[in-house]
N, CA, C and O of each residue as an XYZ file, in Angstrom:
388
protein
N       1.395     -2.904    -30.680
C       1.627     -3.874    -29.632
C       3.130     -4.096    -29.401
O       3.626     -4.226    -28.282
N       4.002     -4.138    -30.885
C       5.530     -4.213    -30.069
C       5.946     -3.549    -29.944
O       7.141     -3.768    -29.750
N       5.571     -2.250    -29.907
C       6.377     -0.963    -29.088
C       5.773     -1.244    -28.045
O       6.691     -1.243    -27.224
N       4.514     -1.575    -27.300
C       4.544     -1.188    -25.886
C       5.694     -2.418    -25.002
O       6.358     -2.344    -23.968
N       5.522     -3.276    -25.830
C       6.180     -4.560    -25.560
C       8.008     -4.080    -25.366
O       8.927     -4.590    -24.727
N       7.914     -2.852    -26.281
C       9.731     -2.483    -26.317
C       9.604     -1.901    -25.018
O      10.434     -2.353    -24.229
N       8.494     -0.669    -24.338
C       8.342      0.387    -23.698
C       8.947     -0.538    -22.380
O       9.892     -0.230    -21.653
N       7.945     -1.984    -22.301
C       7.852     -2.371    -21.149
C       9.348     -3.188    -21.017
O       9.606     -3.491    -19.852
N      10.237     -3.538    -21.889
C      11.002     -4.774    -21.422
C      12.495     -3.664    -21.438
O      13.527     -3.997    -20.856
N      12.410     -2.827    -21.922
C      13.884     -1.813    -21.725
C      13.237     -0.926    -20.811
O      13.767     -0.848    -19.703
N      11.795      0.043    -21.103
C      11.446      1.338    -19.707
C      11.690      0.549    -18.329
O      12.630      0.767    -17.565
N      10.839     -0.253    -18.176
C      11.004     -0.736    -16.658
C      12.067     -1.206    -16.081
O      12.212     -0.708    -14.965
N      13.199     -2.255    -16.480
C      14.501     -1.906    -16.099
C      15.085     -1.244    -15.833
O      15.811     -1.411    -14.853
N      15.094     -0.240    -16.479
C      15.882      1.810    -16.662
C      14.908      2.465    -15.119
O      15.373      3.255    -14.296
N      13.954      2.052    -15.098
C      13.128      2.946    -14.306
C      13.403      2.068    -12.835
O      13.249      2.503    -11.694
N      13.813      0.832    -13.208
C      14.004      0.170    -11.717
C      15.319      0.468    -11.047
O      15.436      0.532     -9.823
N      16.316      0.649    -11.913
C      17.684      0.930    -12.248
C      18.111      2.823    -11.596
O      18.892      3.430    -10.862
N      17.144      2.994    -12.357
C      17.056      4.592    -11.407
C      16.718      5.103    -10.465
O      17.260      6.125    -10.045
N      15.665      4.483     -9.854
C      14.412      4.621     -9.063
C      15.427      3.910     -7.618
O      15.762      4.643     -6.687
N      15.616      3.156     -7.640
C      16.127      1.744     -6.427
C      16.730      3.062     -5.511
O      17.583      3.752     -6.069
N      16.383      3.365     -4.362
C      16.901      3.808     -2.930
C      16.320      2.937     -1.944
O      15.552      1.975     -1.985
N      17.121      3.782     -0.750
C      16.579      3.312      0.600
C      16.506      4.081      1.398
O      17.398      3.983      2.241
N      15.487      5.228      1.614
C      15.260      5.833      3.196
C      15.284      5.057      4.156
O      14.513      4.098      4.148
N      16.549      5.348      5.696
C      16.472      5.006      7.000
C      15.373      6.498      7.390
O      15.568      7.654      7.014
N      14.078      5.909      8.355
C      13.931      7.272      8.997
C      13.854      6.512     10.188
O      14.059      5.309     10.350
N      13.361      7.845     11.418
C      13.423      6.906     12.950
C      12.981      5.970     13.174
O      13.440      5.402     14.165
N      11.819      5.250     12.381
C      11.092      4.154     12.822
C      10.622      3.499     11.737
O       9.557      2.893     11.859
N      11.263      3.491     10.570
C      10.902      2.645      9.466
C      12.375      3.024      8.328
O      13.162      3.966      8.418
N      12.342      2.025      7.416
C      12.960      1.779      6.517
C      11.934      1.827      5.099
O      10.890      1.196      4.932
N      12.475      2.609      4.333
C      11.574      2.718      2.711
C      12.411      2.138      1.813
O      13.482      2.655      1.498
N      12.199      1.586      1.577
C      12.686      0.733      0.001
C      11.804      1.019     -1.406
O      10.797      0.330     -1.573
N      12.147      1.975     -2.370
C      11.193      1.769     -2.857
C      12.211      1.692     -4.540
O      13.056      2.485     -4.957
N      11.749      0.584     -5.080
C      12.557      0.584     -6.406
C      11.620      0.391     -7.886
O      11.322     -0.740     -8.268
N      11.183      1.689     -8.693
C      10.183      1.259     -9.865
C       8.825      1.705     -9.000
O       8.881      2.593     -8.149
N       7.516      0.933     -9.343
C       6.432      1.038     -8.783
C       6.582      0.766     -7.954
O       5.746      1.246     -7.189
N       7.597     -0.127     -7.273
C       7.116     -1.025     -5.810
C       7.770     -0.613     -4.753
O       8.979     -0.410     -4.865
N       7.215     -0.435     -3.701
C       7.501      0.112     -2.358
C       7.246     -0.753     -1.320
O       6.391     -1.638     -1.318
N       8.147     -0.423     -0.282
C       8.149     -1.232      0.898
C       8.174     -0.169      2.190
O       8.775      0.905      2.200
N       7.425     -0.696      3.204
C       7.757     -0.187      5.070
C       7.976     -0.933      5.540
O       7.272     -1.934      5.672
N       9.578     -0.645      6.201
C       9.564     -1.530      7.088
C       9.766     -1.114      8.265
O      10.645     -0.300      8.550
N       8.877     -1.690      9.172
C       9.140     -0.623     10.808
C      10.667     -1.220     11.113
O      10.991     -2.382     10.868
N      11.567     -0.185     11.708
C      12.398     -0.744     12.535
C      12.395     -1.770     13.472
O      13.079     -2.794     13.490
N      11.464     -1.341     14.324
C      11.525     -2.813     15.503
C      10.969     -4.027     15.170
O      11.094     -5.014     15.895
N      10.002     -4.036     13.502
C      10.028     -5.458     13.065
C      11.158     -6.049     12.757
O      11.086     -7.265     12.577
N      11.910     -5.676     12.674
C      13.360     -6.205     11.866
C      13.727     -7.221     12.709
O      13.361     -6.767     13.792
N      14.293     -8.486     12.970
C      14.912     -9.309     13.579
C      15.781     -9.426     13.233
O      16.496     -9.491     14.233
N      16.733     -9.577     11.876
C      17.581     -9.933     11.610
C      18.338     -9.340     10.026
O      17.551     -9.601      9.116
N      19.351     -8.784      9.607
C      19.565     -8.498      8.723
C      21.293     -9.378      8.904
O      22.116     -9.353      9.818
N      21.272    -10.202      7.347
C      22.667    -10.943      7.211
C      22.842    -10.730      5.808
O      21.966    -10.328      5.041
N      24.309    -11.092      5.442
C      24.851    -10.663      4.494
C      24.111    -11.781      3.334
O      23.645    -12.883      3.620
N      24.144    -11.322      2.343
C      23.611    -12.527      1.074
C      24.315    -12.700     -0.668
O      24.752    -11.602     -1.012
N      24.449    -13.442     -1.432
C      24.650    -12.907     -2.952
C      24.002    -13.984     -3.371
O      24.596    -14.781     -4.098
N      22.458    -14.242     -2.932
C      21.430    -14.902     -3.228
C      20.849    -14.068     -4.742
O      20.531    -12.890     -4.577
N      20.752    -14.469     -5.735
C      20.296    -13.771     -6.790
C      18.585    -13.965     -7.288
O      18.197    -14.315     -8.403
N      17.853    -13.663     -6.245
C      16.370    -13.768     -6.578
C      16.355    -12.227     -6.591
O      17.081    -11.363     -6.099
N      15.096    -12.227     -7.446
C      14.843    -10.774     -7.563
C      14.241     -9.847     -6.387
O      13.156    -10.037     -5.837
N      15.113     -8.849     -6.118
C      15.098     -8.237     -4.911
C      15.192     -6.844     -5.459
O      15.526     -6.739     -6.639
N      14.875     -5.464     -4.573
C      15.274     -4.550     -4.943
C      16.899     -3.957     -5.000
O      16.968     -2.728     -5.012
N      17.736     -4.433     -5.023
C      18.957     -4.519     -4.809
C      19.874     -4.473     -6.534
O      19.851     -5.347     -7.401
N      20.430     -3.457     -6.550
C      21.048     -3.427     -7.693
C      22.384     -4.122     -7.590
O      23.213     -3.457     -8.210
N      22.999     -5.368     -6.965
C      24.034     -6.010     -7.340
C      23.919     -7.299     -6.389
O      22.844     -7.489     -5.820
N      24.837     -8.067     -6.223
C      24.750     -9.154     -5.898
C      25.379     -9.600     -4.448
O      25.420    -10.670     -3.841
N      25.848     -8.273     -4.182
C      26.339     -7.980     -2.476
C      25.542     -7.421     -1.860
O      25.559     -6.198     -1.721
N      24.396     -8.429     -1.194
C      23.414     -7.662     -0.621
C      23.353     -7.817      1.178
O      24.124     -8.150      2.078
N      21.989     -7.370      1.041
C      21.913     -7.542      3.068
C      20.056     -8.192      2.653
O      19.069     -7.873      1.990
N      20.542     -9.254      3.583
C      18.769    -10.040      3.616
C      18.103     -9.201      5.114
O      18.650     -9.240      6.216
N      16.731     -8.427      4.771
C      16.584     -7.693      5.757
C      15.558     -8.970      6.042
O      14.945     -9.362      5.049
N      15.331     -9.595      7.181
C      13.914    -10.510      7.949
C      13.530     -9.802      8.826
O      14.279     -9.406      9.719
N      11.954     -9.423      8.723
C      10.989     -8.745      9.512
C       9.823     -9.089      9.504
O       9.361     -9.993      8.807
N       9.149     -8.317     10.375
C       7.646     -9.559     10.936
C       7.278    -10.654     10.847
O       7.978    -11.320     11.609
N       6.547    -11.288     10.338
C       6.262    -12.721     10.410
C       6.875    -13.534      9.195
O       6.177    -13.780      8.211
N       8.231    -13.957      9.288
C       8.661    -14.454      8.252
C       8.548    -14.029      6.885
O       8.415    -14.797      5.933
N       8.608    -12.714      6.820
C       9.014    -11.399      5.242
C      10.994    -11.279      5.546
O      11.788    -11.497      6.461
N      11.008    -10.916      4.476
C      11.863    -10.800      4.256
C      12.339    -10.084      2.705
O      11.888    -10.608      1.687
N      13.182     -8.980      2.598
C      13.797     -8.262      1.847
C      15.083     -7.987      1.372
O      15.678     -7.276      2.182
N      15.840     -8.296      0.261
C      17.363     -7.742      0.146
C      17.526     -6.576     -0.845
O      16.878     -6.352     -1.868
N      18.483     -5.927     -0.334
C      18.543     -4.771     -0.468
C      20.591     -4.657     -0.635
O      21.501     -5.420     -0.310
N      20.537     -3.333     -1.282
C      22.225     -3.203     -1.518
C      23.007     -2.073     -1.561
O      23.861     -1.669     -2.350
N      22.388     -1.527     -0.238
C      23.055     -0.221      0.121
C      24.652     -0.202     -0.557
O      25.480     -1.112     -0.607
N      24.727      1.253     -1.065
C      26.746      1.184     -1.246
C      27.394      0.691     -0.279
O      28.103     -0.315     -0.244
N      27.016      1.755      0.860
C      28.251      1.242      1.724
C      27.059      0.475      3.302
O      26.132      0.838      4.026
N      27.875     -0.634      3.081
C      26.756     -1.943      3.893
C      27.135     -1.191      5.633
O      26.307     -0.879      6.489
N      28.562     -1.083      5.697
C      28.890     -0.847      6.754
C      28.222     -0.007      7.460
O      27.535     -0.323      8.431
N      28.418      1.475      6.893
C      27.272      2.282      7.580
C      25.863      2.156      7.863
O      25.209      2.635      8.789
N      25.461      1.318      6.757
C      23.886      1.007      7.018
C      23.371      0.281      8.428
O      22.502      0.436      9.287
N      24.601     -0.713      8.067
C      23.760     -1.596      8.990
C      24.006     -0.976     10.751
O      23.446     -1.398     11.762
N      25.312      0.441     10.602
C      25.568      1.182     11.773
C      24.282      2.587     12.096
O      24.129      3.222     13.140
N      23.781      2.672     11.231
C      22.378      3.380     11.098
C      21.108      2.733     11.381
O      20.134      3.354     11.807
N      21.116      1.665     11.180
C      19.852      0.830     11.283
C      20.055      0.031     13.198
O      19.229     -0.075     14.104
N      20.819     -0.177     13.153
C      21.280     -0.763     14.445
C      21.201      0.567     15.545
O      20.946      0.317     16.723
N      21.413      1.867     15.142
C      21.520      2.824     15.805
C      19.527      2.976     16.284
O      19.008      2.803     17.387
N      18.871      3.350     14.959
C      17.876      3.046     15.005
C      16.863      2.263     15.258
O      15.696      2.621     15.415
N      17.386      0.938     15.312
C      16.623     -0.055     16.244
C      16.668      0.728     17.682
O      15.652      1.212     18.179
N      17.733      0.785     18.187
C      18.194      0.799     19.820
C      16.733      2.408     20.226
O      15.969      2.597     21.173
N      16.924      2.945     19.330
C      16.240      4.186     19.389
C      14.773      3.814     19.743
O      14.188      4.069     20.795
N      14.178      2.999     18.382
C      12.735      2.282     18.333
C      12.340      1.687     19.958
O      11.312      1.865     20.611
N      13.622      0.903     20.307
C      13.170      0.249     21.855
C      13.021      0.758     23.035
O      12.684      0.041     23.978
């Protein structure tokens, strides 16, 4: 029992730690960090603002982007470089419409 207990409280960190990307494709955003995965369509998106809100998010640091989409969801996330993202995602909205 306390090895699985070791497996689970150091593996899953390491595996969240490794795992954490973000596919832009034409009409959705993938987040997927560890087991957990996200879609997010582009044209749900309403709003993405800057954050260093520290709830647990898929976001490996504390300079993030709060993505809000569909009915009051919402996601943060921590692309390297914010700038380009949010010039990719904005590109891709315009595309979606």
């Amino acid at each position: 029992m306390a090895a699985f207990i070791v497996v689970i409280g150091v593996g899953l960190p390491i595996w969240l730690l490794l795992s954490t990307r973000y596919t832009l494709e034409p009409r959705q955003l993938r987040v997927q960090s560890g087991p957990f995965k996200w879609h997010i369509k582009v044209a749900d998106i309403t709003s993405i603002t800057p954050s260093s809100n520290a709830l647990s998010s898929p976001a490996l640091s504390l300079d993030r982007l709060r993505i809000d989409y569909g009915s009051g969801r919402s996601l943060m996330i921590s692309p390297r470089n914010k700038e380009r993202f949010l010039r990719d995602i904005e590109a891709a909205r315009r595309g979606a419409a």
